[in-house]
C-alpha angles and dihedrals in degrees: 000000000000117000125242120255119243086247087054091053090050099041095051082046093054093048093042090049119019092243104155094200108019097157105080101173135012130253148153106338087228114057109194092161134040135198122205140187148131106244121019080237084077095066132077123238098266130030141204089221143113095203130012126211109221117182087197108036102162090085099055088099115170089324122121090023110201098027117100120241128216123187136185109181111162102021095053089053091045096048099022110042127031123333132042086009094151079168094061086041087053100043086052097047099244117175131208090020115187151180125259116201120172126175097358093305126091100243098183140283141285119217149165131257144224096221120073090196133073094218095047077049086057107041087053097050089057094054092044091047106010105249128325134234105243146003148162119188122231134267100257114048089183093064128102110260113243112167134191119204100206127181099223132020128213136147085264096053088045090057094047107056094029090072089053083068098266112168098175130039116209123190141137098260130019116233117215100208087064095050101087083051097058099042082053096062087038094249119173109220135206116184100198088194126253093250089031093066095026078065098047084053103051083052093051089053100050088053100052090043094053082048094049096042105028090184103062121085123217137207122188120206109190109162123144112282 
């Protein structure tokens, strides 16, 4: 297979994920092997590499001088962690999936799940993302399971989706301050974890790079930074 260009990688990056300038530094024209990581703390010091993805670029620096570096910040948070992640709803088989907007911005989705259980919700979310960091159920363990996964979470937010029928509320870190209003409207809560789901997301997009460019290899780092 013939491997992608620097320019295709951040062409195809710029159309997934609305990024106006996601080539931050220039490389090798041919790119046969890609690093990627969140933070440039995950790499090593030297790479066998010809372009490195870096969630957060800014912080590249001088380092790994010679390899390209191509960087997605807001919209890899906003299509590959918590909020508005139709590719997590799809790879969980959720069903009726929707917007939220609230206040002009898309804040994430609801959705419903396979399982009927919180426990069964739960179960399938560990072996998605691999645990989470906190959770509480809802009030009512009968009731049908409808969830939002939402990228942020405040007592506003609660209330709105809680009147769409939501029943679990599913983001990256719990806030404590919303908390009382989620327990109010007997919400049950899962907090995934920030890094958890950054990492879910890295992986996701090695693996839709490698299918949309079968000739590029890729390489995740993924250490703590």
């Amino acid at each position: 297979m013939t491997p992608p260009t620097l320019q295709d990688l951040a062409d195809w990056l710029r159309a997934e994920f609305g990024e106006q300038q996601p080539l931050k530094r220039a490389g090798p024209s041919v790119v046969r092997r890609l690093a990627l990581a969140l933070e440039p703390a995950n790499l090593p010091p030297t790479l066998d590499a010809d372009a490195l993805f870096i969630h957060r670029s800014l912080r590249v620096g001088e380092r790994w001088p010679g390899l390209g570096v191509l960087g997605v910040h807001d919209g890899f948070d906003l299509a590959l962690t918590t909020g508005p992640n139709v590719r997590l709803a799809r790879t969980l088989g959720w069903r009726d999936v929707r917007e939220v907007v609230w206040k002009g911005e898309l804040k994430g989705i609801t959705a419903t799940p396979p399982q009927d259980g919180w426990a069964e919700l739960q179960a399938a979310l560990h072996a998605e993302l691999g645990g989470e960091d906190s959770s509480w159920p809802p009030a009512e363990a009968a009731a049908p399971l409808r969830l939002a996964l939402m990228n942020a979470m405040n007592p506003g937010l609660i209330e709105h989706v809680a009147a769409g029928g939501v029943r679990v509320y599913l983001t990256g870190q719990l806030r404590l301050s919303a908390s009382a209003a989620a327990h109010a409207h007997g919400l049950g809560v899962i907090a995934l974890g920030h890094r958890r789901t950054e990492e879910w997301g890295l992986r996701r997009l090695a693996q839709e790079l490698w299918a949309a460019f079968p000739g590029l290899e890729t390489e995740i780092h993924a250490g703590s930074s």
